[in-house]
C-alpha positions as CSV (number, residue, x, y, z in Angstrom):
1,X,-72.8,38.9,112.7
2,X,-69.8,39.0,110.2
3,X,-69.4,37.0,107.5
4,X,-67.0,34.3,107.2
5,X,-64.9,35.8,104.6
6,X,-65.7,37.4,101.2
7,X,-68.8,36.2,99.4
8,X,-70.9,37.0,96.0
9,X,-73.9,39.1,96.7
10,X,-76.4,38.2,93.6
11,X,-78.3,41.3,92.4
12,X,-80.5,41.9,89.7
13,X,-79.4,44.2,87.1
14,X,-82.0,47.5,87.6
15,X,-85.0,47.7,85.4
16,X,-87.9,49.2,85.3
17,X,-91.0,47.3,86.5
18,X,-93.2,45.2,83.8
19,X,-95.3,47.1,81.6
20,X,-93.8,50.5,82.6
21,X,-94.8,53.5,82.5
22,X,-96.9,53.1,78.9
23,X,-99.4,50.2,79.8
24,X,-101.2,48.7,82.5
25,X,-102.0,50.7,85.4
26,X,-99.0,53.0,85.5
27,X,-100.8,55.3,83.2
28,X,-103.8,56.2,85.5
29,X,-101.1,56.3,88.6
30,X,-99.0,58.4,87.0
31,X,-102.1,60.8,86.0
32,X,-103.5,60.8,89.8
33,X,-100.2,61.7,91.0
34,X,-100.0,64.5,88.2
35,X,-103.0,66.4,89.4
36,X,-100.7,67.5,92.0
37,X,-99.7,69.9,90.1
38,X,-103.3,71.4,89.9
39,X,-103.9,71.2,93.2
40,X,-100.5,73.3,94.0
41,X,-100.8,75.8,91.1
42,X,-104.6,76.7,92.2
43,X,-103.9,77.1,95.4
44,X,-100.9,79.5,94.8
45,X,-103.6,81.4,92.3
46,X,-105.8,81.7,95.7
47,X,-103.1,82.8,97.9
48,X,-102.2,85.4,95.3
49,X,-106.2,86.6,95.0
50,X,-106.2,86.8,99.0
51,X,-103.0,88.8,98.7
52,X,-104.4,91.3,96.0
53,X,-107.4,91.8,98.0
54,X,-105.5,93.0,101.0
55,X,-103.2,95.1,98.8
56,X,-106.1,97.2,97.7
57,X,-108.1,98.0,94.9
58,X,-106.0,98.7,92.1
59,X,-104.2,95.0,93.1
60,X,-107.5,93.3,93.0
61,X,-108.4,94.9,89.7
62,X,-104.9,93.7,88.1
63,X,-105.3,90.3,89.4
64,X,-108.8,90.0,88.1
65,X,-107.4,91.2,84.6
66,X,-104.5,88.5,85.1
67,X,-107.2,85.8,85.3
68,X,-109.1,87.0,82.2
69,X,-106.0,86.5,79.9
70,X,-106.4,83.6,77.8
71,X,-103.7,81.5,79.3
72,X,-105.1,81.5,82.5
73,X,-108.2,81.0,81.0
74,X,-107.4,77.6,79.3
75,X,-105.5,76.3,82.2
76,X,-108.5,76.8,84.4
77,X,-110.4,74.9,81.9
78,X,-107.9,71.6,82.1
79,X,-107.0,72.1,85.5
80,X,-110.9,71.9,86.2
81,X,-111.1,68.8,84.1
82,X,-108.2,67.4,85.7
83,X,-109.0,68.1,89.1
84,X,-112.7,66.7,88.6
85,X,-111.2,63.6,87.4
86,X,-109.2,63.5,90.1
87,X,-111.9,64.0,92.7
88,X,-114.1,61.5,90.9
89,X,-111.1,59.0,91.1
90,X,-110.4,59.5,94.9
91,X,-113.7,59.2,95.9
92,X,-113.6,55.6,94.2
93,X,-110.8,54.5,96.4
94,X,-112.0,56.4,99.6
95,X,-114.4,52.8,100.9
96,X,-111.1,50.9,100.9
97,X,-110.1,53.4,103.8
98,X,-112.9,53.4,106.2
99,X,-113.7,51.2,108.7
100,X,-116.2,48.8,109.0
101,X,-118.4,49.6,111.4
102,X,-119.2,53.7,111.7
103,X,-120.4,53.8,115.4
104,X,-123.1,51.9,116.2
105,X,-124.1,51.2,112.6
106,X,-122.5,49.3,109.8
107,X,-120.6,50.6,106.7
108,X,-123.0,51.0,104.0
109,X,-121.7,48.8,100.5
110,X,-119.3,50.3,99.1
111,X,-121.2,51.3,95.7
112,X,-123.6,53.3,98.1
113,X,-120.9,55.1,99.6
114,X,-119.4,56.3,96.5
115,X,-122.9,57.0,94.4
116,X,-123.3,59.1,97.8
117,X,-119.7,60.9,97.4
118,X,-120.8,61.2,93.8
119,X,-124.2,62.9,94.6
120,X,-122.4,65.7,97.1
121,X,-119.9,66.3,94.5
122,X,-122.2,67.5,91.8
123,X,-124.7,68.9,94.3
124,X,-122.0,71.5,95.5
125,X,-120.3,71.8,92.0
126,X,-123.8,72.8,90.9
127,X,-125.0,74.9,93.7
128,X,-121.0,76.7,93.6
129,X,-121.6,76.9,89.9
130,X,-125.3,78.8,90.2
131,X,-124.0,80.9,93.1
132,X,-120.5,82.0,91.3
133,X,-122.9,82.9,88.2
134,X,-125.4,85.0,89.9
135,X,-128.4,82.8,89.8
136,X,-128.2,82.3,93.9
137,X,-127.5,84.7,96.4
């Protein structure tokens, strides 16, 4: 369909939405979405430990040295406290996305079904954490 003739479109002038980006819940988005970056920077740290181990010994040894230095060191450390937090805050939303019925049986409430998230989490950081230190083999 064509308009008759010329008419005045209305537009709002561009802004940015209420209480953006310092207040509300922009903050916490913006901070979820950050931990991106984590996610992409440790896994290019992995592929480059898998590449050093099939370049040989001498590689392996470098990149070992490489993750000593004091750099890599502290960005493990936040990227470790970012990445928990963002775990943490995923499994909060995760009830939203499942159904309600699981098979035959019903969804358990939502609280259980995080505390239970929650529980594996810590369980595996743990039993990774005791393994990785020698305690369990």
């Amino acid at each position: 369909m064509k308009p008759g003739g010329p008419m005045p479109t209305r537009t709002a002038d561009p802004r940015p939405p209420d209480k953006y980006p310092g207040r509300g819940r922009y903050p916490s988005y913006l901070a979820f979405g950050a931990s991106g970056a984590f996610l992409m920077i440790s896994a290019l740290l992995l592929i480059r430990g898998v590449w050093a181990l099939g370049d040989g010994g001498a590689a392996w040894d470098a990149y070992r040295g490489a993750l000593g230095h004091p750099i890599s060191l502290v960005y493990h450390g936040v990227a470790f406290i970012g990445l928990t937090w963002f775990a943490l805050r995923l499994f909060r939303l995760f009830p939203a996305t499942q159904p309600y019925r699981m098979g035959p049986i019903k969804r358990p409430a939502d609280a259980v079904l995080v505390a239970g998230l929650y529980g594996v989490f810590f369980t595996v950081l743990a039993v990774g954490t005791l393994f990785l230190g020698g305690a369990l083999l």
